[in-house]
Residue, then its C-alpha position, 0 to 999 in steps of 0.5 A: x860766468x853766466x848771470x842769473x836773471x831773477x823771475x818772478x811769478x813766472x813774469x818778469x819784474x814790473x817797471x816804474x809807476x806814477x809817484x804819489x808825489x808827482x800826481x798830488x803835484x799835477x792835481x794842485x795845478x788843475x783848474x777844477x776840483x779832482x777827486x782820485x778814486x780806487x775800484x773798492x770805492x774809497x777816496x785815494x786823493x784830492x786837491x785843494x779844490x776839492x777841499x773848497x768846493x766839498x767843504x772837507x778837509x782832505x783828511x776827512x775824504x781821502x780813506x772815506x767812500x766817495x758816497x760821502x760826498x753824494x746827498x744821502x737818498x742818492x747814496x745807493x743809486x750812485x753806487x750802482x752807476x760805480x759799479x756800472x762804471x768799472x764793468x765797462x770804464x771809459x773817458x767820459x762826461x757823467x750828467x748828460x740830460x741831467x742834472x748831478x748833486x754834491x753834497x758839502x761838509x755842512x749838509x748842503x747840496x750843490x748842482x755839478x758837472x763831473x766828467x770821468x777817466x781811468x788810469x794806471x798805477x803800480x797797484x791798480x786802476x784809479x778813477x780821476x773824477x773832474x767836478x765843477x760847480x755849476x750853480x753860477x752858471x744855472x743863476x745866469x740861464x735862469x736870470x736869462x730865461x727870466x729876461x727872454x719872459x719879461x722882453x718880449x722884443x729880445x726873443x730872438x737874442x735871447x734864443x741866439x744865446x741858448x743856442x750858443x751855451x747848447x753849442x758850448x755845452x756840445x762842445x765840452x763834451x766833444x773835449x771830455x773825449x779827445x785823444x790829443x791835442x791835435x784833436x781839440x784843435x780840430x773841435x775848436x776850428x770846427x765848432x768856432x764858426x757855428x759859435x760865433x757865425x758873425x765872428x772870425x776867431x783864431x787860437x794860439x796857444x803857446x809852443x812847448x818851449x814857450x817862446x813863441x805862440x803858434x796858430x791852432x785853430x782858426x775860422x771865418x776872414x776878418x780884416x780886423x785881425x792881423x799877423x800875430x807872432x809874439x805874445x808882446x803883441x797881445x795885451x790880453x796875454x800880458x794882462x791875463x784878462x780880456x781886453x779889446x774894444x769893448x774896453x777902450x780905457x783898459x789897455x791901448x789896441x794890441x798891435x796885431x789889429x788892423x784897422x779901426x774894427x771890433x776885436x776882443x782877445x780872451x786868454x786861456x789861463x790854467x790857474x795863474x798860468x797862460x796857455x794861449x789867447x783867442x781873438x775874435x773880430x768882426x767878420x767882413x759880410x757879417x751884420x755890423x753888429x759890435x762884439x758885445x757882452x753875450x760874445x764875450x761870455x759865450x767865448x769866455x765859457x768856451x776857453x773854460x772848457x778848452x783849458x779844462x780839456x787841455x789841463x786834463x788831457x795834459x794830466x793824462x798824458x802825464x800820468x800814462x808817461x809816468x807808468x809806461x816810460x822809463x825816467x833815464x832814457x825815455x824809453x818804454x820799461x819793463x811793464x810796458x815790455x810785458x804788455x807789448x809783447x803778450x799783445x805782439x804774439x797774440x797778432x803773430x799767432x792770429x795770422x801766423x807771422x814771425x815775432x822778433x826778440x833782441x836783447x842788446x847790452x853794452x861792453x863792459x858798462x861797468x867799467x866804463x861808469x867806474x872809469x867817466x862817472x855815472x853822470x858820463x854814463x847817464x849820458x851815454x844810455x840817453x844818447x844811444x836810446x835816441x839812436x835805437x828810436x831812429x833806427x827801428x821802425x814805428x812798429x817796434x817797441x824799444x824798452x830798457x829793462x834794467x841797468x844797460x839792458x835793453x830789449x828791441x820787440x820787432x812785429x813781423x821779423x823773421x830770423x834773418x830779419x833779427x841778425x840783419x837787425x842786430x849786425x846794422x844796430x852793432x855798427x851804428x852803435x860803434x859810430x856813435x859819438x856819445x856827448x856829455x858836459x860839452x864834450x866826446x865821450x869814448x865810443x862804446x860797442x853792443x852785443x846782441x842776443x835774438x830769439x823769434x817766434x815761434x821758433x824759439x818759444x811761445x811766450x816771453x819768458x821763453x823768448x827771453x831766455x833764448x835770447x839771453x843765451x844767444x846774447x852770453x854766447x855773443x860776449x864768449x865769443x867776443x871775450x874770445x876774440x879779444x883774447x886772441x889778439x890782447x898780448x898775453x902778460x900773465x892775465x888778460x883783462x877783458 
């Protein structure tokens, strides 16, 4: 009996969505304050920062206009920049050349520094705003400017340290703005040496697994800094705090220094949790000069906006995971399917080329999880997501649309292309070996449906339809089949 496939809207069902949960979860974990905000202005959600730095509680600020948190005469002009904000929003630091004002639960006003950024959900777009106190760090430019007057015979340092906190400030809105994380290496390399051009410095950060560290970034030649392979070897990372020359009765010498040279190593913590350390060393032309407490303050700010870069980055790519993937087998999902292929046949019209539609479902599924469990059938849809990720090339999308249903969209694939596709998919599908609990599960096989464009149709809707009719088709002549060479006995059970 041919399915009916429920529609809705003229669209089909939409996939899953960043939980509330999971988000309040990944915001206790950043470093800064983070204020969550719809398009209509209100607050979504904080975090505990949030409530420490804006002296609310959270049940005060969330339902509440985020103009709550703006002193009142700048009420209207903030507004205004919202709205701008939403016409044209971007991943972007907020303040640039000037200075912005929080104001707390008592009335009082605090100078900050905000950087912002878009995201997905279920219900709409959301604004993630970054705050961090920045009064300390105006108390120690005004102390160090107050010094640059009363000393005249450290100009020239003190010129050397604004330059520096201008350089650190560059770079932290270089980070505000990568796209990955191989980026905020590169910005790291690159920007390290005009930091600190007397200083050799390396970052590690610490893998995936978190077993071993590996090398990010890396400037200047120090004899001082040798081989470093295991977190052991590096008290900073041990401690959680500095730790080198400058502190001699602190901790021994890490055993990755060579020699008897300047050295100071800085982690990169996240809250409680470290993610890397940075080591800095004399290098060999520099000027003899040791690593001093303006070094270390430059290079402590530096990591503070590294781990903030990367924390955010990190939420990101978490929220975007979370709206776009499916959590069972980690392929794309529906939402993402629609998304896909509206943007896929846009390109097919615009130069006229073929789009290629598949919709693949396994034999019998159901009584395969009636027969090993669901866990064995879990296992199963994992194991052959993996398989259909190795066999189609980069520019396919594969999603899962629902229960063993999966959809394959191919730019650029002629008809011929799809049953080339789909007679190479049924055969690897057949050799597959699916593993669950240490053991081989049975072997399973796939029917395919495909449709292309524009033969087929112009839209999703139309292209789906077709394949799913070419897929039931494929299952009646496969029940056919079965039932051609299956012993008769009164019924045949397919």
């Amino acid at each position: 009996m041919r399915r009916k496939r429920k529609v809705i809207g003229g669209r089909l069902p939409a996939g899953g969505v960043a939980r509330p949960g999971d988000l309040q979860a990944i915001l206790e974990v950043m470093p800064d304050a983070v204020v969550v905000v719809g398009q209509d202005g209100k607050i979504v959600m904080v975090n505990s920062n949030a409530e420490r730095l804006f002296s609310h509680p959270r049940q005060e600020m969330v339902g509440q206009p985020v103009e709550m948190l703006v002193p009142d005469d700048l009420g209207a002009a903030h507004e205004r920049h919202r709205e701008r904000y939403w016409a044209w929003p971007d991943i972007r630091p907020m303040g640039v050349a000037r200075e912005l004002l929080a104001k707390r639960g008592d009335g009082t006003t605090l100078p900050v520094e905000i950087s912002l950024s878009t995201f997905a959900t279920g219900s709409g777009r959301l604004v993630l705003a970054d705050a961090r106190d920045v009064s300390r760090a105006q108390r120690a430019w005004a102390e160090l400017v107050e010094a640059h007057a009363t000393v005249s015979g450290q100009l020239a340092e003190l010129e050397n340290r604004h330059q520096g906190l201008l350089r650190v400030n560059k770079l932290s809105e270089l980070l505000q703005a990568v796209e990955s994380e191989d980026e905020i290496h590169r910005v790291v390399t690159e920007n390290g040496s005009r930091l600190f051009p007397r200083l050799a410095g390396r970052l590690f950060l610490w893998d995936v697994s978190r077993t071993e560290v590996v090398l990010v970034a890396t400037w200047g030649d120090s004899a001082t800094l040798g081989p470093f392979t295991a977190p052991g070897e590096c008290w900073a990372m041990r401690l959680g705090r500095p730790c080198g020359s400058r502190y001699p009765d602190d901790a021994p010498r890490c055993p990755h220094v060579s020699g008897p040279g300047d050295y100071l190593c800085i982690p990169l913590v996240s809250l409680d949790q470290t993610l890397g350390v940075l080591h800095l060393g004399v290098t060999g032309d520099g000027d003899g000069r040791p690593i001093d407490e303006a070094d270390e303050a430059l290079a402590t700010t530096m990591m503070g906006s590294v781990a903030s870069s990367l924390s955010s980055f990190r939420l990101r790519q978490a929220l975007e995971s979370e709206a776009t993937r499916d959590s069972l087998s980690g392929l794309f999902n529906r939402r993402y399917m629609e998304w896909a292929v509206n943007r896929e046949l846009k390109r097919a019209a615009r130069y006229g080329r073929p789009l290629g539609f598949m919709l693949l479902d396994i034999d019998d599924f159901k009584g395969f999880n009636d027969t090993y469990g669901h866990d064995a059938a879990d296992s199963l849809l994992r194991d052959l997501a993996r398989l259909l990720e190795r066999n189609v090339r980069a520019q396919d999308v594969v999603c899962r649309y629902g229960g063993d249903e999966v959809v394959l969209v191919l730019p650029d694939t002629p008809p011929e292309g799809c049953a080339a596709k789909a007679d190479a998919l049924r055969g690897a599908v057949a050799q597959m070996k699916p593993r669950h609990l240490g053991g081989t599960l049975p072997s399973v096989t796939v029917q395919v449906g495909t449709s292309v464009y524009p033969d087929d149709g112009d839209d999703l809707i139309s292209l789906f339809r077709a394949a799913d009719s070419a897929l039931l088709r494929a299952k009646g002549d496969r029940r056919a089949s079965l039932s051609r060479v299956t012993p008769t006995t009164g019924s045949s059970d397919v």
